[in-house]
C-alpha positions as protocol buffer text, in pm:
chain_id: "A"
residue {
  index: 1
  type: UNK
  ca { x: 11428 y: 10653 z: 10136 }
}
residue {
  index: 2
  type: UNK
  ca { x: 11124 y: 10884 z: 10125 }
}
residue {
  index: 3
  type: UNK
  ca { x: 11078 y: 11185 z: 9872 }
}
residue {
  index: 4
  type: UNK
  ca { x: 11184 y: 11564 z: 10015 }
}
residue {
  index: 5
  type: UNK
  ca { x: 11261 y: 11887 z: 9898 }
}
residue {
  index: 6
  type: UNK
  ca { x: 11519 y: 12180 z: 9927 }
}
residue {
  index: 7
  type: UNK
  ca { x: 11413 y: 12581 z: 9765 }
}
residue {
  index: 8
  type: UNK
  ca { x: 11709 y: 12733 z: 9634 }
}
residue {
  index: 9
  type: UNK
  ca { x: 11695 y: 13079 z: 9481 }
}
residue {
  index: 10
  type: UNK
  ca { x: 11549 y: 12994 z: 9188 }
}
residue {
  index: 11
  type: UNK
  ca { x: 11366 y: 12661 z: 9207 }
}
residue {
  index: 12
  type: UNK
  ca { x: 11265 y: 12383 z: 9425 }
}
residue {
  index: 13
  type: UNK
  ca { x: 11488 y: 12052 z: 9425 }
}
residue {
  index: 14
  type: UNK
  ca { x: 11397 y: 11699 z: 9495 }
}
residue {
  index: 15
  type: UNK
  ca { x: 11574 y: 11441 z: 9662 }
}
residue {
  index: 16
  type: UNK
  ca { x: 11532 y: 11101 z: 9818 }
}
residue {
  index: 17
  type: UNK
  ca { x: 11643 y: 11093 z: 10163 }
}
residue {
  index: 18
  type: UNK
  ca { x: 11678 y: 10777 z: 10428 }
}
residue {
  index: 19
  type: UNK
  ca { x: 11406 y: 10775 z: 10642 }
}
residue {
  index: 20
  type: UNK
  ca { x: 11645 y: 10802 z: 10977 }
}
residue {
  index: 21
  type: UNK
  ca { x: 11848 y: 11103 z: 10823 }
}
residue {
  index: 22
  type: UNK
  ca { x: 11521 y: 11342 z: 10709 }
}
residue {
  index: 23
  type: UNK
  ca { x: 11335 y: 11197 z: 11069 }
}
residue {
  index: 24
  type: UNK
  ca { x: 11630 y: 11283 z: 11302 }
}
residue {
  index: 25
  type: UNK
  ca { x: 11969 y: 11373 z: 11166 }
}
residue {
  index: 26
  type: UNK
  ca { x: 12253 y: 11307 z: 10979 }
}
residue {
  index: 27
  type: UNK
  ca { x: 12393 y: 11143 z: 11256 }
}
residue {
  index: 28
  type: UNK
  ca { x: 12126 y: 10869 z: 11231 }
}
residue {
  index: 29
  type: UNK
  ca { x: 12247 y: 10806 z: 10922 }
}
residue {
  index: 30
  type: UNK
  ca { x: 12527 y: 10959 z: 10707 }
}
residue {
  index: 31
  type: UNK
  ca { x: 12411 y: 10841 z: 10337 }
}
residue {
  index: 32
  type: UNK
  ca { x: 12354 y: 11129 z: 10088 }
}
residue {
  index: 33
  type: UNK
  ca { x: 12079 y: 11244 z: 9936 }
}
residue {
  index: 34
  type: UNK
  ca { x: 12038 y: 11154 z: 9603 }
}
residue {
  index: 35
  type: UNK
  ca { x: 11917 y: 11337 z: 9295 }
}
residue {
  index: 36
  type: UNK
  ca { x: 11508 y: 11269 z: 9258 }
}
residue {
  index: 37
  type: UNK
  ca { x: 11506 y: 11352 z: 8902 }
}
residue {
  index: 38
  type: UNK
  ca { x: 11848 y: 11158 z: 8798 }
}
residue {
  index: 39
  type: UNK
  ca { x: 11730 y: 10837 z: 9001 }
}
residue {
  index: 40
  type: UNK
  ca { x: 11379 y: 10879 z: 8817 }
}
residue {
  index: 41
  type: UNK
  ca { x: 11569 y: 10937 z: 8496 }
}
residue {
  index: 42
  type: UNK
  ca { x: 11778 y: 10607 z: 8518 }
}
residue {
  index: 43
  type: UNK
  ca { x: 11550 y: 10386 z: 8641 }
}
residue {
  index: 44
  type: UNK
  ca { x: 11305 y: 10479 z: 8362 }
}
residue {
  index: 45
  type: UNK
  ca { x: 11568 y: 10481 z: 8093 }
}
residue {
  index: 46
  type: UNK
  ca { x: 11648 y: 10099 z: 8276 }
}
residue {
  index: 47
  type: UNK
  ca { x: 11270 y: 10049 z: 8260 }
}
residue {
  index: 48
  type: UNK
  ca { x: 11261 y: 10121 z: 7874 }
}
residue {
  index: 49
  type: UNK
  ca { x: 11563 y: 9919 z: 7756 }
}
residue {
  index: 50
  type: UNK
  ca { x: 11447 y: 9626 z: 7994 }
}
residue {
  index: 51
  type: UNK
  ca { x: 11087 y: 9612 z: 7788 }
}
residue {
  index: 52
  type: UNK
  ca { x: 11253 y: 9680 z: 7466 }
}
residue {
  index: 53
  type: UNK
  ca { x: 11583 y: 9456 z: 7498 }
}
residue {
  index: 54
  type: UNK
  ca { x: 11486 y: 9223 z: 7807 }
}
residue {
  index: 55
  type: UNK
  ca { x: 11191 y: 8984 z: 7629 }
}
residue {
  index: 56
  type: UNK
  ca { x: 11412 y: 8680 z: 7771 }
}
residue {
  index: 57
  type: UNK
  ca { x: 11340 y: 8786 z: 8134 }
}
residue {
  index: 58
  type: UNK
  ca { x: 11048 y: 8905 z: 8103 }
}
residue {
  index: 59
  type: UNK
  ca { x: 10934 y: 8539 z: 7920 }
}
residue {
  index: 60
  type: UNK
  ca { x: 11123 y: 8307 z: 8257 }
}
residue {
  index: 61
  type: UNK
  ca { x: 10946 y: 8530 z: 8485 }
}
residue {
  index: 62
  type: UNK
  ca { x: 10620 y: 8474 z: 8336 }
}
residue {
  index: 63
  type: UNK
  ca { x: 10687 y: 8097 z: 8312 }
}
residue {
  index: 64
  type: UNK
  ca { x: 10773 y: 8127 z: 8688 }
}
residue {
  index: 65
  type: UNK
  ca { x: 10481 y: 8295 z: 8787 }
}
residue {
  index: 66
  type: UNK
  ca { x: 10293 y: 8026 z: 8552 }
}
residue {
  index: 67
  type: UNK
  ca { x: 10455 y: 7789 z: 8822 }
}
residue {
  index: 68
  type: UNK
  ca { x: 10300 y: 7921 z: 9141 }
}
residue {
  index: 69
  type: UNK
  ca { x: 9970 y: 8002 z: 8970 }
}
residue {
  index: 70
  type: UNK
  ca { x: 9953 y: 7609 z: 8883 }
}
residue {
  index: 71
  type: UNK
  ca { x: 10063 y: 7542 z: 9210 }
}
residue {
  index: 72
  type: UNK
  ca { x: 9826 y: 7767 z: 9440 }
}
residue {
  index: 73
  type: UNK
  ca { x: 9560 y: 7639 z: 9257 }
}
residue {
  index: 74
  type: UNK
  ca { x: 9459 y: 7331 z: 9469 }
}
residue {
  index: 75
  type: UNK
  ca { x: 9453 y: 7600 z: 9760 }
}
residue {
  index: 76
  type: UNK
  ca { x: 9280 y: 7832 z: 9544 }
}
residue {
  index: 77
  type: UNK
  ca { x: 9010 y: 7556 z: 9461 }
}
residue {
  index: 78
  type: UNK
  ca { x: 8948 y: 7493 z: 9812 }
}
residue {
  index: 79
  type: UNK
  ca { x: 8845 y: 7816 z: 9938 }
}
residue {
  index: 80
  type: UNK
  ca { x: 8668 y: 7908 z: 9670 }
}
residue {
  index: 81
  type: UNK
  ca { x: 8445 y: 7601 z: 9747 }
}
residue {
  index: 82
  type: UNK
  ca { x: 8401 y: 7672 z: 10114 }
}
residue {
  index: 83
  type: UNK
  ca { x: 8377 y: 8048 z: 10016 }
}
residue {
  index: 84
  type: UNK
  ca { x: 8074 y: 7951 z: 9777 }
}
residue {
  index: 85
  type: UNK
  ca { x: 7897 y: 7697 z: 10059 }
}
residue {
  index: 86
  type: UNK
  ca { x: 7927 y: 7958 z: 10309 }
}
residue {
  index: 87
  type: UNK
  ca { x: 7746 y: 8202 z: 10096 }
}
residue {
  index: 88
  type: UNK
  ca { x: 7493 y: 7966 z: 10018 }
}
residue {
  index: 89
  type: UNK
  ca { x: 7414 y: 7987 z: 10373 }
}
residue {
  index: 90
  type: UNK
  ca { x: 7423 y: 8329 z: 10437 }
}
residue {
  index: 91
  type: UNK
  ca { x: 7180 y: 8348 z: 10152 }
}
residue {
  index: 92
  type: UNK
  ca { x: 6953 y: 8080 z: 10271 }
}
residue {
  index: 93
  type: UNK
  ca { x: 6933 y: 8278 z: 10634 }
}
residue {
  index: 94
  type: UNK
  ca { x: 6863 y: 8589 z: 10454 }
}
residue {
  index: 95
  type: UNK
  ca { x: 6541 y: 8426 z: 10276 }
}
residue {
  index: 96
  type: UNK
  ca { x: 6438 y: 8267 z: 10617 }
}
residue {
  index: 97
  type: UNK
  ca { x: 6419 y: 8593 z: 10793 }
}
residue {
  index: 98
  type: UNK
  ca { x: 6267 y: 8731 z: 10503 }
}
residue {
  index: 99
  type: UNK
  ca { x: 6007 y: 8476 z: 10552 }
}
residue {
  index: 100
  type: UNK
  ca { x: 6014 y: 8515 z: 10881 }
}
residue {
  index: 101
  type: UNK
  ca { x: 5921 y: 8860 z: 10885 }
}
residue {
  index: 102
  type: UNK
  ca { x: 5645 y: 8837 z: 10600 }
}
residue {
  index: 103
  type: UNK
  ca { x: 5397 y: 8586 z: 10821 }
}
residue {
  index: 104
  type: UNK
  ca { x: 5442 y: 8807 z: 11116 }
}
residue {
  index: 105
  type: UNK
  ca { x: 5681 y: 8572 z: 11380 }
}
residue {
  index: 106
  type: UNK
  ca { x: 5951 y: 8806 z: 11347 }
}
residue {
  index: 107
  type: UNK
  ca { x: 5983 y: 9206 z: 11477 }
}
residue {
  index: 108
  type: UNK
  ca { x: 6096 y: 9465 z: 11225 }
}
residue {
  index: 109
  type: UNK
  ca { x: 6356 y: 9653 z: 11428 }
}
residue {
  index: 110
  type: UNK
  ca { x: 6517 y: 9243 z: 11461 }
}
residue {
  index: 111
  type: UNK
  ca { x: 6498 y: 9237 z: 11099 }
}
residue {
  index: 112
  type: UNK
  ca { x: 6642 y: 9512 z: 10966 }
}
residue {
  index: 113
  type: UNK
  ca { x: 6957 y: 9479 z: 11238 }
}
residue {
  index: 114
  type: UNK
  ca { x: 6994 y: 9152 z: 11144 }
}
residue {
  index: 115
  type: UNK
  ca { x: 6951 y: 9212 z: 10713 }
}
residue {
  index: 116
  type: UNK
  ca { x: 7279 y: 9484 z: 10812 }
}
residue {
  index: 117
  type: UNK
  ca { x: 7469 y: 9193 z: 10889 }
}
residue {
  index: 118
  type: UNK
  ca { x: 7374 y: 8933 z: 10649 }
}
residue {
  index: 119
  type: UNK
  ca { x: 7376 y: 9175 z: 10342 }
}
residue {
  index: 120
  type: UNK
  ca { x: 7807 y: 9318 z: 10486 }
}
residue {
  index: 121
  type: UNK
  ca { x: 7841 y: 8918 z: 10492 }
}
residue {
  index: 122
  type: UNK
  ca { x: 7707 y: 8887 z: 10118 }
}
residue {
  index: 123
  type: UNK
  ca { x: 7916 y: 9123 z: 9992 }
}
residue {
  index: 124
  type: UNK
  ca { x: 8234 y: 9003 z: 10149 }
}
residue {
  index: 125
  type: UNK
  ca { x: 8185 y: 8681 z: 10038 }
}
residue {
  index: 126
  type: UNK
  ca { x: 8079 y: 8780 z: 9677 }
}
residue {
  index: 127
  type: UNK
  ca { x: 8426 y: 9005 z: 9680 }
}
residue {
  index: 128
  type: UNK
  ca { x: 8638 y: 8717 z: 9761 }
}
residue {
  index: 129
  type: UNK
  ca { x: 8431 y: 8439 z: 9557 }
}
residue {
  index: 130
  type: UNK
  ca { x: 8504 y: 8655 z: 9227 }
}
residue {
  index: 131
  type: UNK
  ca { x: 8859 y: 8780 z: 9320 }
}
residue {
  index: 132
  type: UNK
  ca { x: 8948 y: 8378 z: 9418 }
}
residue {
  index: 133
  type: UNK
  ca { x: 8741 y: 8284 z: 9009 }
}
residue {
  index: 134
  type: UNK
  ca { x: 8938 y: 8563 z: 8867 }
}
residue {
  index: 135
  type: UNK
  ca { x: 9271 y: 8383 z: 9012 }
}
residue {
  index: 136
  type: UNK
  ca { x: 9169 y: 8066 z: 8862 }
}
residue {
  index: 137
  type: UNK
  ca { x: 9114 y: 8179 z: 8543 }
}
residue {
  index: 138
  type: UNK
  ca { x: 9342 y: 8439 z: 8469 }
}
residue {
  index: 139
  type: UNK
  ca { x: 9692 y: 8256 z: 8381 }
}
residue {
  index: 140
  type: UNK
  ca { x: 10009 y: 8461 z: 8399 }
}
residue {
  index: 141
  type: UNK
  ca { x: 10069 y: 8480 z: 8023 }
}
residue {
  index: 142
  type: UNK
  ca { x: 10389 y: 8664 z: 7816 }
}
residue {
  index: 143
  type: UNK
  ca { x: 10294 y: 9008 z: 7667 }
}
residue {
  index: 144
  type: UNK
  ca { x: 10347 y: 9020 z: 7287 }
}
residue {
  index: 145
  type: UNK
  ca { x: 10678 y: 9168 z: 7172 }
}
residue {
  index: 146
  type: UNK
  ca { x: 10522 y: 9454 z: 6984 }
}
residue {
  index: 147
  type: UNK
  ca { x: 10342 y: 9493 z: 7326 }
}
residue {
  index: 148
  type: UNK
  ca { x: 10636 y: 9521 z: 7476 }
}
residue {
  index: 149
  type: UNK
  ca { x: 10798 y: 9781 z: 7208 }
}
residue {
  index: 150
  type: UNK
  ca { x: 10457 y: 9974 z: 7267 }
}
residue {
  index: 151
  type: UNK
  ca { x: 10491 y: 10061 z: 7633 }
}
residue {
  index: 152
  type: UNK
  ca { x: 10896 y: 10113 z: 7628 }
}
residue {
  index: 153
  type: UNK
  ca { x: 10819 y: 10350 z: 7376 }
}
residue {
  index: 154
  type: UNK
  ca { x: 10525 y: 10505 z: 7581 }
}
residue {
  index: 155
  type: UNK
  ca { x: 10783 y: 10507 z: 7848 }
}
residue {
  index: 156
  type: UNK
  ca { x: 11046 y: 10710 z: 7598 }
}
residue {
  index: 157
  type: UNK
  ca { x: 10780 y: 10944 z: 7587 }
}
residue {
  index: 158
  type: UNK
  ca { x: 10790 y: 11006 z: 7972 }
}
residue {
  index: 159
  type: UNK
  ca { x: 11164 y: 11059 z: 7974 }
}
residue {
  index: 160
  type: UNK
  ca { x: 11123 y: 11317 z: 7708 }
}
residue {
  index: 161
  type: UNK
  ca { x: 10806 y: 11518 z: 7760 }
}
residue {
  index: 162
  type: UNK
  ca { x: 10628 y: 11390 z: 8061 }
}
residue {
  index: 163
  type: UNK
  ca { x: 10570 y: 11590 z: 8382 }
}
residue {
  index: 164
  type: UNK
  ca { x: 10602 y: 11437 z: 8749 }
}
residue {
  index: 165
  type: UNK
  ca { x: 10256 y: 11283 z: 8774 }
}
residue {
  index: 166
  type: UNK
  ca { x: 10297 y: 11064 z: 8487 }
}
residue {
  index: 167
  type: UNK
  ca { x: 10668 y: 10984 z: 8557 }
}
residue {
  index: 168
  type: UNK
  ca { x: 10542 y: 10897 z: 8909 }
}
residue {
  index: 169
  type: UNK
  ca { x: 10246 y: 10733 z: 8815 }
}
residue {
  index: 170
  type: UNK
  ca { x: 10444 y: 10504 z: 8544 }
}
residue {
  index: 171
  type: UNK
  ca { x: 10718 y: 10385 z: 8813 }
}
residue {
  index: 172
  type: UNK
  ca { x: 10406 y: 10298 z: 9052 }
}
residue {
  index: 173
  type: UNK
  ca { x: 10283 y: 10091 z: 8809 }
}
residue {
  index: 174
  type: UNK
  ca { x: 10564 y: 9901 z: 8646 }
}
residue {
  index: 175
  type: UNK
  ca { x: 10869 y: 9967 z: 8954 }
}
residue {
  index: 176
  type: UNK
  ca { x: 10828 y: 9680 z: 9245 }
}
residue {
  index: 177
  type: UNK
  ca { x: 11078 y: 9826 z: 9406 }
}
residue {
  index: 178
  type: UNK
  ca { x: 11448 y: 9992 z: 9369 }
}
residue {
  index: 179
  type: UNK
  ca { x: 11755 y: 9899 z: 9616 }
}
residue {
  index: 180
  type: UNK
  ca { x: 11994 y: 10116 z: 9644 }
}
residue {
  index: 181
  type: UNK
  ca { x: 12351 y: 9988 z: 9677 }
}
residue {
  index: 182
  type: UNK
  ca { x: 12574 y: 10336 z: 9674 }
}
residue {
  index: 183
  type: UNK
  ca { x: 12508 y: 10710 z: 9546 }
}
residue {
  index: 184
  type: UNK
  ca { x: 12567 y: 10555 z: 9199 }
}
residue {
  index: 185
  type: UNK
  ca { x: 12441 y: 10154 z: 9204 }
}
residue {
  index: 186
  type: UNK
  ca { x: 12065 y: 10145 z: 9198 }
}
residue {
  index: 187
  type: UNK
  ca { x: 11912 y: 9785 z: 9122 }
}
residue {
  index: 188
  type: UNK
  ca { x: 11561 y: 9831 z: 9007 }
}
residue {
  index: 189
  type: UNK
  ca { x: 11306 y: 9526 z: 9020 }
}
residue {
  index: 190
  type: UNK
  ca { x: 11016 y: 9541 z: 8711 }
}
residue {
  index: 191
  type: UNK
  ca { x: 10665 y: 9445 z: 8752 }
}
residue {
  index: 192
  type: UNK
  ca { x: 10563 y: 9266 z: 8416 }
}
residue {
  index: 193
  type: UNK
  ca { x: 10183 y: 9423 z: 8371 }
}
residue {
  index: 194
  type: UNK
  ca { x: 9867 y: 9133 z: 8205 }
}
residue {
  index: 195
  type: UNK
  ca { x: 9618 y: 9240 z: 8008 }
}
residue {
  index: 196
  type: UNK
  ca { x: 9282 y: 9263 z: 8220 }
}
residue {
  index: 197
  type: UNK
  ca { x: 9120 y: 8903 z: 8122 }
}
residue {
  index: 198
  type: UNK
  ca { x: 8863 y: 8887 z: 8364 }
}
residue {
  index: 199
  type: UNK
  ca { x: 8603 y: 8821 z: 8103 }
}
residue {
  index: 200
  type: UNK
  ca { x: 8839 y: 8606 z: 7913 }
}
residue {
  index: 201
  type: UNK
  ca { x: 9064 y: 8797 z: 7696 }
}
residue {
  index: 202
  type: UNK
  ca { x: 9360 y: 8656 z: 7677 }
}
residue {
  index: 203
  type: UNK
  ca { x: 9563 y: 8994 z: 7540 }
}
residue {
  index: 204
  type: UNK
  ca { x: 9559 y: 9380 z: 7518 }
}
residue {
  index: 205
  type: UNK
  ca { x: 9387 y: 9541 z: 7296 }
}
residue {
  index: 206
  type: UNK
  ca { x: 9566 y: 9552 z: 6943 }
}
residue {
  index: 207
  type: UNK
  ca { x: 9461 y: 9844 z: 6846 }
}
residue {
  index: 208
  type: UNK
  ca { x: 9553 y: 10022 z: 7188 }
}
residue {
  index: 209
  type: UNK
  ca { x: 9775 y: 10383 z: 7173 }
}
residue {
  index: 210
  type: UNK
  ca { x: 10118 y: 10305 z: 7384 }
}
residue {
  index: 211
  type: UNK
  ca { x: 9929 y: 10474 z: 7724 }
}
residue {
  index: 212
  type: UNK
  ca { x: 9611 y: 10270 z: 7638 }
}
residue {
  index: 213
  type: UNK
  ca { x: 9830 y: 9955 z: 7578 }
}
residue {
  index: 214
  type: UNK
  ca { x: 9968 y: 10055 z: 7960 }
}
residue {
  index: 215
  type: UNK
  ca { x: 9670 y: 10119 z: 8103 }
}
residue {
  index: 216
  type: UNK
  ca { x: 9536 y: 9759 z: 7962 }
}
residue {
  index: 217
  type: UNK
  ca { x: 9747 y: 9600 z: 8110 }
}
residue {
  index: 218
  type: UNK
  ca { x: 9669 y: 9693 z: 8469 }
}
residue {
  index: 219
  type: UNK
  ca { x: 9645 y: 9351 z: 8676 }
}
residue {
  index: 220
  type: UNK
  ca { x: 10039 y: 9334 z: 8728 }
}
residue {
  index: 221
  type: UNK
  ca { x: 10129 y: 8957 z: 8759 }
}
residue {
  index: 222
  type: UNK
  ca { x: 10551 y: 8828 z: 8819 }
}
residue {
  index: 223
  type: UNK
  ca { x: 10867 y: 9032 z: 8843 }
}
residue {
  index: 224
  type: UNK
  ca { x: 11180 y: 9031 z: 8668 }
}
residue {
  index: 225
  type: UNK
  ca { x: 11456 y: 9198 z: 8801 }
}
residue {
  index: 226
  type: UNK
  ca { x: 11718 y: 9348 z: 8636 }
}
residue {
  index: 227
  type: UNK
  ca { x: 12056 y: 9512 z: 8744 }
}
residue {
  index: 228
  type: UNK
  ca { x: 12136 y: 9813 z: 8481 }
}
residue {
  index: 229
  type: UNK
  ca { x: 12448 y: 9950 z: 8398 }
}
residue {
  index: 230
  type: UNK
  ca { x: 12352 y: 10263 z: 8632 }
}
residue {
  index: 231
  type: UNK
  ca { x: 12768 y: 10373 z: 8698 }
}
residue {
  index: 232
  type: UNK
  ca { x: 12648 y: 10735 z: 8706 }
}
residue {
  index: 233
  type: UNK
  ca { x: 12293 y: 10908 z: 8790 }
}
């Protein structure tokens, strides 16, 4: 399904269309269109009641995800040890052409092609040595309930008074996905956000407003899905 739009007389109405139908034609594929707005609607009213009502779910998906974090880790360990000798090494060749260059056996031009290389290298390798640490150490963990009340109620908010940007950006952030079953059956899948403990905290910050709660939370860790009661858009 992909987002589109139809201008009536007095105002512009969205819809999500399949792919085939909006591409070609309707006889590529015969589904309807659906309602943007009443899909966003119920999938963010099933978004709310799932973090306000859902802290079961939300608590075996962590545990899950707890699971293949322990489980990865071996692999994890691994790389991160061969990622860590290898840039030991491109370090080491980056001091002996330095050295190279500063009692005279080696030609500038040579150099400074060659530093290019080594310094892309570095930084690659420093990008995946911290992002493979910050696996290690950051352990899927269950959001506190009042957490949890915080961002449904930030997402009530939405529902009532927010415009399209935020709607959109909240379903980017907490929606993995939604499958449609029939004009009236969606199935939504939640992502359960983590607070960012890259420096070792372990939760969000107490004192955070419901959007700063959400925005906390931004390394997004497990899903939970849940089939609501969606009968009618």
């Amino acid at each position: 399904m992909v987002g589109t739009r139809a201008t009536g007389r007095n105002r512009s109405y969205r819809y999500y269309t399949c792919f085939a139908r909006n591409r070609y034609d309707k006889h590529k594929c015969d589904f309807t269109r659906l309602d943007a707005d009443a899909v966003d609607k119920a999938v963010l009213e099933a978004l709310a009641d799932f973090y306000r009502t859902r802290h079961d779910l939300i608590g075996e998906a962590v545990t899950a995800a707890r699971h293949r974090h322990r489980a990865a880790g071996n692999d994890t360990r691994t790389e991160l040890a061969a990622v860590t000798a290898e840039l030991t090494k491109v370090q080491q060749a980056t001091d002996r052409y330095l050295t190279a260059f500063e009692t005279g056996a080696l030609d500038p031009e040579l150099l400074a092609n060659r530093l290019v290389e080594l310094r892309a290298k570095t930084t690659q390798l420093v990008t995946r040595r911290d992002q493979l640490a910050a696996d290690l150490t950051n352990v899927p963990s269950v959001p506190e309930p009042r957490v949890l009340d915080e961002v449904a109620d930030y997402i009530g908010d939405i529902i009532i008074g927010g415009d399209h940007t935020q709607t959109k950006a909240l379903i980017e952030t907490l929606v993995a996905q939604v499958k449609i079953l029939g004009p009236d059956r969606l199935v939504p899948t939640f992502r359960i956000p983590q607070p960012e403990n890259d420096n070792g905290a372990d939760t969000a910050d107490a004192t955070s407003a419901p959007s700063g709660s959400v925005r906390a939370m931004t390394r997004l860790v497990g899903r939970a899905g849940l089939e609501p009661a969606t009968n009618g858009l």
